[in-house]
TORNU-392141 format. One record per residue: residue in one letter; x negated, y, z of N, C-alpha, C, O in turn. Coordinates in steps of 0.1 Angstrom, whole numbers, plus 5000, padded with zeros to 4 digits. Atoms other than C-alpha are relative to their C-alpha. Example, Ala and Ser with C-alpha at 12.3 -4.5 7.8 and 13.67 -1.06 7.14 Angstrom:
PT  aa   nxx   nyy   nzz  caxx  cayy  cazz   cxx   cyy   czz   oxx   oyy   ozz
PT   a  4991  4988  5000  4877  4955  5078  4991  5012  5000  4981  5012  5007
PT   s  5009  4989  5000  4863  4989  5071  5008  5011  5008  5003  5022  5009
end
This chain:
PT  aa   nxx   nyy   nzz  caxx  cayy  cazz   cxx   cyy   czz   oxx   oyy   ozz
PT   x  4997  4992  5011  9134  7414  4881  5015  4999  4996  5020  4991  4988
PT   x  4986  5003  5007  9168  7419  4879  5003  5010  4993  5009  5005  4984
PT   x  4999  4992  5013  9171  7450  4857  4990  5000  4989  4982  5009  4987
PT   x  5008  5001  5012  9154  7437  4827  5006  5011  4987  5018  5008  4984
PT   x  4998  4996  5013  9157  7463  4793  4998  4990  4987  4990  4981  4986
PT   x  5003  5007  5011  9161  7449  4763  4985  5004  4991  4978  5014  4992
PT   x  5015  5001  5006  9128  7441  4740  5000  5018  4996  5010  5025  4997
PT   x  5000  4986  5009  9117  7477  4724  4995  4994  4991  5005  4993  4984
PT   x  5004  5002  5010  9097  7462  4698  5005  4987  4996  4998  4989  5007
PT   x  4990  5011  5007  9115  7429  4685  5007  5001  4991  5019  5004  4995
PT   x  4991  4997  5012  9128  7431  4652  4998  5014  4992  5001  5015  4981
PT   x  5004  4983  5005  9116  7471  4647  4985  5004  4997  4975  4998  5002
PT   x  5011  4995  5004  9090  7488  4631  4996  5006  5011  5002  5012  5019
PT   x  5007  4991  4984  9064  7499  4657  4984  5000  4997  4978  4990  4994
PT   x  5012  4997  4998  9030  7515  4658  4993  4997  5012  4998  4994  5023
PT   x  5013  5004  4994  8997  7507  4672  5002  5012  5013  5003  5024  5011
PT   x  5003  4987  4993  8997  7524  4707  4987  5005  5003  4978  4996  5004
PT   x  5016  4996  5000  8964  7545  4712  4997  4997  5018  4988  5004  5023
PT   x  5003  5002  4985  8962  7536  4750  5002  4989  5007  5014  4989  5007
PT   x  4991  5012  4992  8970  7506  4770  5010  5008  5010  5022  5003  5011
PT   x  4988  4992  4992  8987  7534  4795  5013  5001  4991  5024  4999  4996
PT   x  4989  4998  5005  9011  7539  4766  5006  4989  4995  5017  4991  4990
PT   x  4994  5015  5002  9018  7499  4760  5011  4999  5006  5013  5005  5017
PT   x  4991  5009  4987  9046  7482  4773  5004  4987  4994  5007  4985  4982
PT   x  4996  5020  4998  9053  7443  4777  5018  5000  5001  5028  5003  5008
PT   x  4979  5006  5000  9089  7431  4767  4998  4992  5009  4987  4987  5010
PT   x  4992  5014  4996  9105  7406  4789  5011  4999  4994  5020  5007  4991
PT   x  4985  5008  5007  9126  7382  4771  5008  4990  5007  5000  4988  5016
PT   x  4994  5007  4992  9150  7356  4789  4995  4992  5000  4993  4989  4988
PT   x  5006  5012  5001  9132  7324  4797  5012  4991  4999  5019  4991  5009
PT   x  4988  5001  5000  9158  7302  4781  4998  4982  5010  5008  4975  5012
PT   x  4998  5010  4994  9147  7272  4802  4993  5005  5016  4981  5003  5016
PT   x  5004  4990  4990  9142  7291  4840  4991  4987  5008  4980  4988  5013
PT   x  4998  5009  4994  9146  7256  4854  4989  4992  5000  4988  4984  5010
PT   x  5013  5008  5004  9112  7239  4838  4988  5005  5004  4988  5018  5006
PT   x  5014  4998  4996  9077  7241  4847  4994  4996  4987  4993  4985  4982
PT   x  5011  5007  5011  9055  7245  4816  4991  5013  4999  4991  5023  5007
PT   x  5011  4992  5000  9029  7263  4804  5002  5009  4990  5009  5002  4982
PT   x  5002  4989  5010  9028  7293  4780  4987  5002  4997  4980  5002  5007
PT   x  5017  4994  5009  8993  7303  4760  5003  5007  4992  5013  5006  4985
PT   x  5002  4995  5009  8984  7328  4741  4984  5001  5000  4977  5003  5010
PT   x  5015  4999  5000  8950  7330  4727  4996  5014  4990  4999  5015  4979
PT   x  5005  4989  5010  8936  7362  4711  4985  4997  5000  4979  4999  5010
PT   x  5008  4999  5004  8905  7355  4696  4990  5013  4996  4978  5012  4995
PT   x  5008  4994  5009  8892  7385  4681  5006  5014  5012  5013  5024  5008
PT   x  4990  4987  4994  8904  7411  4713  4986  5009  4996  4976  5002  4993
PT   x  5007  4990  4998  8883  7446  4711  5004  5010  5011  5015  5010  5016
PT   x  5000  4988  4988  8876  7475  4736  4989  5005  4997  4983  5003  4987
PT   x  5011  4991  5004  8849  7498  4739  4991  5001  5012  4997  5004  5022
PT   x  5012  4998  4989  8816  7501  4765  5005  5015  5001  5004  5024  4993
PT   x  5003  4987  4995  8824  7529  4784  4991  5008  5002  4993  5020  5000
PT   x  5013  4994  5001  8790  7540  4787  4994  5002  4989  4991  5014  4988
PT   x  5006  4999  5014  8776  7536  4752  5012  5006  4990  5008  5012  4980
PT   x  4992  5004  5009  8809  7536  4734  5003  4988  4987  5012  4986  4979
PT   x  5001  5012  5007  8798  7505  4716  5011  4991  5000  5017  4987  5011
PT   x  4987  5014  4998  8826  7479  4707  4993  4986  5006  4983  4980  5004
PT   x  5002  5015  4994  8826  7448  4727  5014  4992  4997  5025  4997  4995
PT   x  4989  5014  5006  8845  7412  4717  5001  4992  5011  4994  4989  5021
PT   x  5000  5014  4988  8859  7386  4737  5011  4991  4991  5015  4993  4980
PT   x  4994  5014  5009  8879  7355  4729  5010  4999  5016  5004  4996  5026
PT   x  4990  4998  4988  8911  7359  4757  5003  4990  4995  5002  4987  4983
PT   x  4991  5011  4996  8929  7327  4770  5009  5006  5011  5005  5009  5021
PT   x  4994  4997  4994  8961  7337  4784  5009  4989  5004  5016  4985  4995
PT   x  4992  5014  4994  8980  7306  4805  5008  5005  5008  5003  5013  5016
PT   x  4993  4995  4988  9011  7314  4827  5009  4989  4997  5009  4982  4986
PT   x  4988  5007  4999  9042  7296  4839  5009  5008  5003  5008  5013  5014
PT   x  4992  4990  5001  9072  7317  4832  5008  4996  5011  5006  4985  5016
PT   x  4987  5000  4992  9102  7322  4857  5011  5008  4994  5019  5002  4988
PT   x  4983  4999  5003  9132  7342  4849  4999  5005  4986  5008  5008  4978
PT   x  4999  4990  5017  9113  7359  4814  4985  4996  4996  4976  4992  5004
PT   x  5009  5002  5007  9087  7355  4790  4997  5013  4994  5006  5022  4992
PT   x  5005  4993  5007  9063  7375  4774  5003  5004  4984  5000  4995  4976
PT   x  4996  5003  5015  9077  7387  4738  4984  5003  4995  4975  5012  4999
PT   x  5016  4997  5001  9046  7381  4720  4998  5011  4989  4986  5011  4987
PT   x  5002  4990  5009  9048  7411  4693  4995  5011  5011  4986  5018  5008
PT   x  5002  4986  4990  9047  7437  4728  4986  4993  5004  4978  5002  5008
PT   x  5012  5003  4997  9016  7413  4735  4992  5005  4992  4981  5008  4996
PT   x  5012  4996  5005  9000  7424  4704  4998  5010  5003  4988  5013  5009
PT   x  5001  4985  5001  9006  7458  4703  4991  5005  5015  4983  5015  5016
PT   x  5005  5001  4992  8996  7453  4736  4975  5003  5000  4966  5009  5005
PT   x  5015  5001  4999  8959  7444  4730  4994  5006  4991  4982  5007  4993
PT   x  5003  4990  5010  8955  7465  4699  4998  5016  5005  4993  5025  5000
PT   x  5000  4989  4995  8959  7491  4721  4987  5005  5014  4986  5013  5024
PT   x  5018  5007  4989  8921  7482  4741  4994  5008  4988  4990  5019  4992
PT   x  5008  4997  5013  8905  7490  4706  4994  5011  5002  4982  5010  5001
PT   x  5012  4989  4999  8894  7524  4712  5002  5004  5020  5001  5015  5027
PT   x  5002  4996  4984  8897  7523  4751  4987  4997  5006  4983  4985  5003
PT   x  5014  5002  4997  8863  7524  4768  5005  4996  5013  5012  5003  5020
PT   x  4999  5001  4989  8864  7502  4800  4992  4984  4999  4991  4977  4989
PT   x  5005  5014  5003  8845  7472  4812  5006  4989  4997  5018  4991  4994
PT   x  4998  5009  5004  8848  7435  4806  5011  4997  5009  5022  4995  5005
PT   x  4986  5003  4989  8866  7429  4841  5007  5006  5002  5016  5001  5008
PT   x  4987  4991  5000  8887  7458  4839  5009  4997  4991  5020  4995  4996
PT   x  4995  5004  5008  8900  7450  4808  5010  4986  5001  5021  4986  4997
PT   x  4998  5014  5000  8905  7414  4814  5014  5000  5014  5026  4998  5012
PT   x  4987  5000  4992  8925  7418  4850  5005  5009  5000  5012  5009  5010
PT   x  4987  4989  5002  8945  7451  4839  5012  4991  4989  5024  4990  4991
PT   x  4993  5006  5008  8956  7431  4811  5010  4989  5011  5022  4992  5012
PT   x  4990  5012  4988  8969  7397  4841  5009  5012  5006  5021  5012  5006
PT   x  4993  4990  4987  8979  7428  4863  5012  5003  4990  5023  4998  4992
PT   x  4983  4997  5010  9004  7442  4833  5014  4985  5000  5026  4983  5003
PT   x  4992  5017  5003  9017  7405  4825  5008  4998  5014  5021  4998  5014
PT   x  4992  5000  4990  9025  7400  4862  5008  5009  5004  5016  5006  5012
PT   x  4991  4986  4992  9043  7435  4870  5009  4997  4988  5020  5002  4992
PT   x  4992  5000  5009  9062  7427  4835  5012  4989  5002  5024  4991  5001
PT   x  4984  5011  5003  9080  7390  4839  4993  4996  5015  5003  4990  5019
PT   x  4998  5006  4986  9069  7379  4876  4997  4986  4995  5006  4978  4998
PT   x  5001  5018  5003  9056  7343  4861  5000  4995  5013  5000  5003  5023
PT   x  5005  5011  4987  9051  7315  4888  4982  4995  5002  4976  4989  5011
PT   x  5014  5006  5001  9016  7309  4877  4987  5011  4989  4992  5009  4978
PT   x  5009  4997  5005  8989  7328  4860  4987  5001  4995  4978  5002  5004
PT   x  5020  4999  5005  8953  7329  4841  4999  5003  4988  5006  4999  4979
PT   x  5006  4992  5007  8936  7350  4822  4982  4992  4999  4974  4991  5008
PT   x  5014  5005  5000  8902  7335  4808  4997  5014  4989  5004  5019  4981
PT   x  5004  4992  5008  8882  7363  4793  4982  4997  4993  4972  4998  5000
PT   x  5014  5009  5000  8849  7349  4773  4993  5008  4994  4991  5005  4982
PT   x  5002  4984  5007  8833  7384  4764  4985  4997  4991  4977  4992  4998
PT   x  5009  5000  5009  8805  7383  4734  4986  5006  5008  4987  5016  5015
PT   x  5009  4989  4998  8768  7393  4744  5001  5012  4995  5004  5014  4983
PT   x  5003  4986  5005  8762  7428  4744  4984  5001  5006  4984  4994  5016
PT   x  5013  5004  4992  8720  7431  4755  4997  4987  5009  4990  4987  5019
PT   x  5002  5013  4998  8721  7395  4758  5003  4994  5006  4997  4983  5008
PT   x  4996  5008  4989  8741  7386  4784  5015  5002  4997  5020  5014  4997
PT   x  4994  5007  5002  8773  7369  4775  5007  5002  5017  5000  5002  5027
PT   x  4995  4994  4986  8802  7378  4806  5010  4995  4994  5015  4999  4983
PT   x  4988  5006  4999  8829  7354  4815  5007  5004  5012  5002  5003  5023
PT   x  4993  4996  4985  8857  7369  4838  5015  4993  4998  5022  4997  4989
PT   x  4991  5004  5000  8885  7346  4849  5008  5007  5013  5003  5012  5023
PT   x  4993  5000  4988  8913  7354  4871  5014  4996  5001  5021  4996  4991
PT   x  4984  5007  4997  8947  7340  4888  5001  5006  5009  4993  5012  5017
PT   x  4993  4995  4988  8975  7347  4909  4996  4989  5009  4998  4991  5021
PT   x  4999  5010  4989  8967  7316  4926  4996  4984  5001  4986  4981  4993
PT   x  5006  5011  5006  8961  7281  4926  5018  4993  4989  5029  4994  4993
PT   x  4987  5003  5007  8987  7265  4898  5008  4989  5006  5004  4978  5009
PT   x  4992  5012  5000  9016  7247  4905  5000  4989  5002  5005  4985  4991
PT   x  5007  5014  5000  9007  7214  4915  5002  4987  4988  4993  4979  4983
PT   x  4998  5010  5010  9030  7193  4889  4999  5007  4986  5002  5000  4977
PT   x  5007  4993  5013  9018  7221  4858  4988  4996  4998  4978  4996  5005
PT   x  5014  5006  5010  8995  7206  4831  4994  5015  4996  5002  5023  4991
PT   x  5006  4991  5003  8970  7232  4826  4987  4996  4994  4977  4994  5002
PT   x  5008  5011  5005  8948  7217  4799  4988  5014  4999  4991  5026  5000
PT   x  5018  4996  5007  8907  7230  4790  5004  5013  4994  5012  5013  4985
PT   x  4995  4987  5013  8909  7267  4776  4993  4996  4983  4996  5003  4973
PT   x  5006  5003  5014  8886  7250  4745  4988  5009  4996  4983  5008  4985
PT   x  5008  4989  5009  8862  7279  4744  4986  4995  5009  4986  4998  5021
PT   x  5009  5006  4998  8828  7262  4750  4987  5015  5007  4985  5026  5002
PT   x  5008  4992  4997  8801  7278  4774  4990  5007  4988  4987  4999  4979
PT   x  5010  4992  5007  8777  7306  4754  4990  4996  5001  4983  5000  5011
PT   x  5016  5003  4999  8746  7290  4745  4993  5005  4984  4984  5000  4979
PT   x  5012  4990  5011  8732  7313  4715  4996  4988  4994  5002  4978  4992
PT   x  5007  5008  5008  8705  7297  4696  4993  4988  5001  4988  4981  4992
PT   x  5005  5006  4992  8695  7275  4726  5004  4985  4998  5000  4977  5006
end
């Protein structure tokens, strides 16, 4: 990534995009290129929509990467995921379009995406995915979000 644009949303008023097509992911400078660490973001409360029914579905996203020459600015992350809300697509689409954007944006060295999607007809759907296996000397601690056991 050597022509990086500067943020568009950083510091500016900016609307909800109605599409994930119409999203876009800042890179910002990673000011330490040289370190190996971990980045997280957690969105608790993501929405999207059952393509079939149009019913809203929830999940509880764990986003883990290890940056290289840029980071995620996380305001283009929200706008980012606010912009699922009325998109109808399934759990795993959702889940690796979101990794897929992140990677084509800053090129991390490491990636994972935990997606811990709410029952909808009773079945509870976890979709993880990576670029790979991590880094060997990167701490990549427990995402914290405990298997779905309902009432059980």
């Amino acid at each position: 990534m050597t022509d990086v644009p500067s943020p568009q949303f950083l510091g500016q008023p900016s609307a909800a995009p109605s599409h994930p097509d119409a999203a876009r992911l800042d890179p910002v400078p990673n000011p330490h290129p040289d370190a190996l660490y971990l980045t997280r973001f957690v969105v608790p409360e993501f929405t999207s929509l059952c393509p079939v029914t149009g019913q809203p579905d929830f999940a509880h996203l764990v986003i883990d990467y290890a940056p290289e020459a840029h980071l995620v600015e996380s305001k283009s992350l929200k706008l980012l995921m606010t912009s699922y809300r009325n998109h109808g697509a399934f759990h795993e689409d959702c889940t690796v379009d979101i990794a897929k954007r992140i990677v084509a944006a800053i090129a991390p060295r490491w990636l994972r995406i935990s997606g811990y999607w709410y029952p909808r007809g009773g079945i509870p759907i976890d979709v993880v995915y990576q670029t790979g296996p991590p880094p060997s000397a990167l701490y990549v601690p427990e995402t914290g979000v405990p298997p779905y056991r309902g009432r059980g």
